[in-house]
C-alpha positions in Angstrom: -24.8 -204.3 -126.9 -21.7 -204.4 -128.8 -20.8 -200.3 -127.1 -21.3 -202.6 -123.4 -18.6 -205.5 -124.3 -16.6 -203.3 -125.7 -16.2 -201.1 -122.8 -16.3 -204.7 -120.6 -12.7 -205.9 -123.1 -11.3 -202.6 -122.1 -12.0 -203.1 -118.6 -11.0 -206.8 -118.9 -7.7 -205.5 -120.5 -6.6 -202.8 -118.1 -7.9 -205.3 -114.9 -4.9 -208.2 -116.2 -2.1 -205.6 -117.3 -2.9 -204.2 -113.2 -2.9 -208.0 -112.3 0.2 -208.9 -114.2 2.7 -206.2 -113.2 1.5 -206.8 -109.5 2.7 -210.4 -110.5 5.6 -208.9 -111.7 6.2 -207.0 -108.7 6.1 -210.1 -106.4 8.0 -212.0 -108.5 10.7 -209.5 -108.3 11.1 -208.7 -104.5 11.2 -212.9 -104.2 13.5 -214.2 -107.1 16.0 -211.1 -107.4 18.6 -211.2 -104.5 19.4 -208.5 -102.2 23.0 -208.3 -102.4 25.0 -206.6 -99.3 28.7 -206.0 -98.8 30.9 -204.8 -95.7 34.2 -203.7 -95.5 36.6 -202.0 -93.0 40.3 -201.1 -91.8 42.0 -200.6 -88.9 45.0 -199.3 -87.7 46.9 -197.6 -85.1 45.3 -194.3 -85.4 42.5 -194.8 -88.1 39.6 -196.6 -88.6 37.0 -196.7 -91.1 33.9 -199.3 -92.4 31.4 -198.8 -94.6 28.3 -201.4 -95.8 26.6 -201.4 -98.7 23.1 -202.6 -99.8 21.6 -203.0 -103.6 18.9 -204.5 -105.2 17.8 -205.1 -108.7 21.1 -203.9 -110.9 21.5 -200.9 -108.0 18.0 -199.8 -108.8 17.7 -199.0 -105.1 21.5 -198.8 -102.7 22.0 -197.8 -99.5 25.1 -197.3 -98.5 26.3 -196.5 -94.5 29.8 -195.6 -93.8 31.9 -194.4 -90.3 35.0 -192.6 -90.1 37.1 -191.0 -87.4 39.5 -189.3 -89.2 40.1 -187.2 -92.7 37.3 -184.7 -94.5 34.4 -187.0 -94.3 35.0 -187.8 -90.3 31.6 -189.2 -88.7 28.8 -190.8 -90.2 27.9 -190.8 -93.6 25.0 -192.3 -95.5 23.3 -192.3 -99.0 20.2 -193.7 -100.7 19.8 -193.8 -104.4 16.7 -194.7 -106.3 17.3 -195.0 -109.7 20.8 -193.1 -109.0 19.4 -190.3 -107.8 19.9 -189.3 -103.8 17.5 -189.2 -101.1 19.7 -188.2 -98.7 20.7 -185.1 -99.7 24.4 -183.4 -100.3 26.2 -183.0 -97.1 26.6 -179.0 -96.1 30.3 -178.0 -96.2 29.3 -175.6 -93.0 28.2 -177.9 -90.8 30.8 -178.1 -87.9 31.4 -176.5 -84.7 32.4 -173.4 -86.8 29.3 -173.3 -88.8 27.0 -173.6 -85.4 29.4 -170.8 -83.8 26.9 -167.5 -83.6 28.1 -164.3 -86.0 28.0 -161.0 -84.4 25.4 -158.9 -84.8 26.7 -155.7 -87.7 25.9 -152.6 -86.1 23.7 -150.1 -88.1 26.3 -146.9 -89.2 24.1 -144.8 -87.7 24.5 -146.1 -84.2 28.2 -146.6 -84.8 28.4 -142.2 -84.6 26.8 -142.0 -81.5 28.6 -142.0 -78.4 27.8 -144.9 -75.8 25.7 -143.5 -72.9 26.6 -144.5 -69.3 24.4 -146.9 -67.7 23.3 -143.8 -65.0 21.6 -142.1 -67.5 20.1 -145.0 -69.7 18.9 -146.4 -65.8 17.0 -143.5 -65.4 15.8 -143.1 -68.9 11.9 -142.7 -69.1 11.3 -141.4 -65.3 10.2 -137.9 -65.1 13.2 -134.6 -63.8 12.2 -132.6 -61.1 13.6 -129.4 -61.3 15.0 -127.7 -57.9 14.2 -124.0 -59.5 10.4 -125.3 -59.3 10.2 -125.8 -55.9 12.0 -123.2 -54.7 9.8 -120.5 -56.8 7.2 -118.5 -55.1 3.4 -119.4 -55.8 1.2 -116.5 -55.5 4.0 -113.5 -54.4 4.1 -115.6 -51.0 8.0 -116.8 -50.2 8.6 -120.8 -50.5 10.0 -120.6 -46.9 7.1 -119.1 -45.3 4.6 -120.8 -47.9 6.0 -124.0 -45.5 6.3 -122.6 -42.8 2.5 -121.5 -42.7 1.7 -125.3 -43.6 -0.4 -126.9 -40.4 1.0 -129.9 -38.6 -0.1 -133.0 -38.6 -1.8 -133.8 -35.2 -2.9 -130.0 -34.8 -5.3 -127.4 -35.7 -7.4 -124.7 -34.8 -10.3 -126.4 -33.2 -7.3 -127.9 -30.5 -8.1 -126.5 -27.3 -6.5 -127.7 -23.9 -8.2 -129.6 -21.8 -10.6 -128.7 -18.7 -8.8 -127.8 -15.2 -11.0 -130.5 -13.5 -10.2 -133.6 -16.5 -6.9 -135.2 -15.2 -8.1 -135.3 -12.3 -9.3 -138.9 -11.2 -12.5 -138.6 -8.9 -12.4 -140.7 -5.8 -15.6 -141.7 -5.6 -15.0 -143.2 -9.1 -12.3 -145.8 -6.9 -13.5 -149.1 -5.9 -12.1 -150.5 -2.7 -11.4 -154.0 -3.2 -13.5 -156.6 -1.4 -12.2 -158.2 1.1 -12.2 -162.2 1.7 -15.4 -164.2 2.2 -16.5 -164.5 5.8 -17.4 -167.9 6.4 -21.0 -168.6 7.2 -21.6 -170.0 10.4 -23.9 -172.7 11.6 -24.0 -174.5 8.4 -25.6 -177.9 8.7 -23.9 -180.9 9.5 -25.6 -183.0 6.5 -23.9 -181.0 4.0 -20.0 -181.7 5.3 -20.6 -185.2 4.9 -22.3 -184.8 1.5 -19.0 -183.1 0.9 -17.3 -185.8 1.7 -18.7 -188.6 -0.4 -19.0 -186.3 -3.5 -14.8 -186.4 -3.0 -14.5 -189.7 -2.7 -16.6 -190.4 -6.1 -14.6 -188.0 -8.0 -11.0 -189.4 -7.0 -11.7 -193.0 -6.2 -14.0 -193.7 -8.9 -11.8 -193.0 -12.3 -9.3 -195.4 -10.6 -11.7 -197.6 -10.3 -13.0 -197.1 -14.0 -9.4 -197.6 -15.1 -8.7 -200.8 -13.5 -12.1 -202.3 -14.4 -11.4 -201.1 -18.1 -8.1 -202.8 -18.2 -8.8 -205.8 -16.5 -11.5 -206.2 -19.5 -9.1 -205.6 -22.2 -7.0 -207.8 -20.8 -9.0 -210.6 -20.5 -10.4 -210.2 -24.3 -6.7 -210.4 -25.4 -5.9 -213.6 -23.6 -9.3 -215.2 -25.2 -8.3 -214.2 -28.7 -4.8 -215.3 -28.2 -6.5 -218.9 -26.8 -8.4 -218.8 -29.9 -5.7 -218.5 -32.6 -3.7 -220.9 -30.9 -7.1 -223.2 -31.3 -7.4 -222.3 -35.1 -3.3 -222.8 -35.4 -3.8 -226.7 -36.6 -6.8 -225.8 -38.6 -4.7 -223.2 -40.9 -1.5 -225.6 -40.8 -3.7 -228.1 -42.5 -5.4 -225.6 -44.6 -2.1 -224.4 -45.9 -0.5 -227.7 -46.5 -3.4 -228.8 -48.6 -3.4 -225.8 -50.8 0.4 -226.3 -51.3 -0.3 -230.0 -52.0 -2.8 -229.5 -54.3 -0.4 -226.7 -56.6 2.1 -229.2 -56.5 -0.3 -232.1 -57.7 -1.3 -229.3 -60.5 2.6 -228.6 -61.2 3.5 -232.1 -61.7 0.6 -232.6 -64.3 1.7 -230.0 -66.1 5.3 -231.0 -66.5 3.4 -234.1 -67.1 1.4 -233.3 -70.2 4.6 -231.1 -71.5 6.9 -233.7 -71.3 4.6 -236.2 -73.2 4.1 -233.1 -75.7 7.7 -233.1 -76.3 8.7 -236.8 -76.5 5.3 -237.4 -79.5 6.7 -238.4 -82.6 4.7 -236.0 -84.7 6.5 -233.0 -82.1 10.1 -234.5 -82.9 9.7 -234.1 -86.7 8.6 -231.2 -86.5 11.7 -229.7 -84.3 14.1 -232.0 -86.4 12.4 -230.6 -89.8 12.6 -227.2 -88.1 16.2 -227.1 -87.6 17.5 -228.7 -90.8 15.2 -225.4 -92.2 16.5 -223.2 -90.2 20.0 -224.1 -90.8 19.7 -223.8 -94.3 18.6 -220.2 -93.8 21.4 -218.9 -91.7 24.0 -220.5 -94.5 22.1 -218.7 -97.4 22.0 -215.6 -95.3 25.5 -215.8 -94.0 28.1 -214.3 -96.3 29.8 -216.3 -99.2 33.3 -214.4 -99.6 35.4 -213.4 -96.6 38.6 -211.9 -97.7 41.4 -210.1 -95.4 44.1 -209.8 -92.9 43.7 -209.6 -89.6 46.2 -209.2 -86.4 44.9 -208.9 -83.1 46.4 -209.6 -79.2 45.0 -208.9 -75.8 46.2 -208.8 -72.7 45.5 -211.7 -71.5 47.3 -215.0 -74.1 45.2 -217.5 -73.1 41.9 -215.3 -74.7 43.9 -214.3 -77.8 44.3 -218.5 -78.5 40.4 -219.2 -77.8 40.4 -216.3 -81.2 42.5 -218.7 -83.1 41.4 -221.6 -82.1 37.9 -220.7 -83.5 39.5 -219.3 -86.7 41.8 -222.8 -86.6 38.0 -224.6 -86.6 37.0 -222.3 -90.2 40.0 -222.2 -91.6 38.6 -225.4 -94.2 35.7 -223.3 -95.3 37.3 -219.7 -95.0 40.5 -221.4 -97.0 43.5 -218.5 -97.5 41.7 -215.7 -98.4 41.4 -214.5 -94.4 44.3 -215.0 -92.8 44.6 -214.0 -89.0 47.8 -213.2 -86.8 47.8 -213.6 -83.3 49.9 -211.3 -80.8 50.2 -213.1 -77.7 53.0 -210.6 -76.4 51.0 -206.8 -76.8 47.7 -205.8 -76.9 46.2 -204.8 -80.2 43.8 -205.0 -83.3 45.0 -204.1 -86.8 43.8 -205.3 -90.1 41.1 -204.8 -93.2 38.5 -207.4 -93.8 35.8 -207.1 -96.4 32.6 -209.5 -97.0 30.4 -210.2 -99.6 26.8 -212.1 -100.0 23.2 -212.0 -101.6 19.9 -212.9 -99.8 16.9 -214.1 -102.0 13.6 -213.8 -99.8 12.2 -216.4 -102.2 14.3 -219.1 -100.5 13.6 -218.3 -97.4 10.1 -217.9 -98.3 10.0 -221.1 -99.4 11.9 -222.9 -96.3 9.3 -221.3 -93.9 5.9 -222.6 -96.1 8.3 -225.8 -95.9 7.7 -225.9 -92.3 4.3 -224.7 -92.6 2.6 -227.2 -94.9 4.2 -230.4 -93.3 0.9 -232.3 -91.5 2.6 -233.1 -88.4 2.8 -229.0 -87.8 -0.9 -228.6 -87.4 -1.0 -231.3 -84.8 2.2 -229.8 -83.2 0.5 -226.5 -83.1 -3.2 -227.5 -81.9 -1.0 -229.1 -79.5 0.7 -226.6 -78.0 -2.5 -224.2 -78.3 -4.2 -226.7 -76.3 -1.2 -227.3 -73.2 -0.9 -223.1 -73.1 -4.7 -222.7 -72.6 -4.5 -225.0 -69.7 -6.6 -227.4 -71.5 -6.4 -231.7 -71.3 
């Protein structure tokens, strides 16, 4: 028994230490601030910015920096955990130069040899026939007369010519052509005017089939067109009541929104909302804004909007960013650098501030309600 609780304290033990550094953990990522900084320069020719992120004494910093100009010209970017680098040291061959392909070294061998024209390396692989092969004698007879004895196509010894009596054609074989019908004579008289009628069925009556088909047609397109313009009112009323009735749905709607936004509980919600919200973006916003800036565009009246707005933060910015306007050039020259911290506690804490107010619930249920298309 006392083997079992002491194995249960153990596991008791390691189950808090677990439970208290998660604690610890949590506690961290929402009370220490993530601190962040930004700072660049420009001039005629150069510019450069680079931003910096750290959190918990530098234990983790990102930094991210541009550059058009100088050794380190591009991009440039570095994690560190514990101050050692993720990213990696940059390779002092990367470039254009770097990507450009070497030439292949040729073996010293190959070097030696002389380069074979393309003739010969063409027919490289494809068997020589030899002209002192063909013209040499197979069995003691001549290659001439070995040809010449060769039969030609077409003839042979079984070729005989033909009969004396073949060409000829025999007459007898000749047809005379026939000459026209006679006409019979004494044909009845019944069968002229049979004639007759069976002419006038097949010419008259697909004329009359025609007309008799289109005249049908016809009068089957003017009913239908009668009948739509009968059902004509009957759809104009349809219509308009369909459109009256989304209009009558439309204007309930707007209805029960309107009503949704003029409730007391929905405006203390957006008024406690905003003063929230507010104090967010000024904890988020950066604290220290130091620099020099001179800008000018080409149109004045622009460049004085610029001042006018830094004219409106000049009381909170105070001297430490001062701006120079150029109404007479166009340009943009100046460094400016900016520092702040962001503590996800506090903004934690505004949002569950929102949250746990009792007019929220009723504001959302609300608004869950009015989407779902419900009274």
């Amino acid at each position: 028994m006392g083997i079992l609780l002491t194995i249960l304290k153990i596991i008791g033990i390691i189950l808090l230490v677990i439970l208290l550094l998660v604690l610890l953990i949590i506690l961290l990522v929402l009370l220490v601030p993530i601190r962040y900084s930004a700072s660049g320069g420009k001039t005629e020719c150069d510019f450069e910015v680079t931003a910096r992120v750290t959190w918990l004494l530098h234990l983790i910093s990102v930094r991210v920096g541009y550059r058009n100009s100088g050794e380190d010209k591009g991009l440039t970017k570095d994690i560190r955990v514990l101050g050692i680098s993720l990213s990696g040291k940059k390779d002092a061959r990367d470039g254009p130069e770097a990507a450009s392909p070497q030439p292949a070294a040729v073996p010293a061998d190959d070097a030696d040899q002389e380069p074979v024209p393309p003739e010969l390396s063409a027919s490289a692989g494809q068997p020589i026939q030899s002209a002192d092969f063909i013209a040499e004698d197979v069995d003691g007879i001549p290659a001439d007369e070995a040809v010449g004895s060769l039969p030609k196509e077409g003839t042979g010894d079984g070729d005989t010519a033909s009969a004396p009596g073949a060409g000829e054609e025999s007459s007898e074989a000749e047809e005379q052509p026939a000459g026209p019908e006679e006409e019979t004579e004494g044909r009845p008289r019944l069968y002229g005017v049979a004639r007759f009628y069976g002419f006038l069925y097949n010419k008259l009556w697909p004329i009359f089939s025609w007309c008799l088909e289109k005249s049908f047609r016809l009068m089957h397109r003017v009913i239908s067109f009668m009948a739509d313009i009968w059902r004509i009112p009957w759809r104009f009323m349809t219509a308009v009541g369909h459109t009256w009735l989304r209009l009558d749905k439309l204007r309930v709607t707007i209805q029960r929104w309107l009503f949704f936004l003029n409730a007391e509980s929905t405006r203390q919600v957006i008024g406690l909302a905003k003063d929230r919200l507010g104090r967010m973006l000024k904890h988020i916003l950066p604290r220290q804004l130091e620099g020099n800036l001179e800008f000018g565009s080409e149109d004045p009246s622009k460049t004085g909007m610029i001042y006018g707005a830094y004219a409106a933060m000049y009381p909170r910015i105070g001297d430490r960013f001062t701006f120079t306007p150029s109404f007479e050039e166009k340009k943009l020259n100046g460094e400016v650098s900016l520092k702040g911290k962001i503590v996800l506690g506090y903004l934690l804490l505004q949002v569950l501030a929102i949250l746990t107010n009792r007019n929220t619930i009723t504001v959302i249920r609300g608004f869950l309600k009015l989407k779902g298309g419900k009274a």
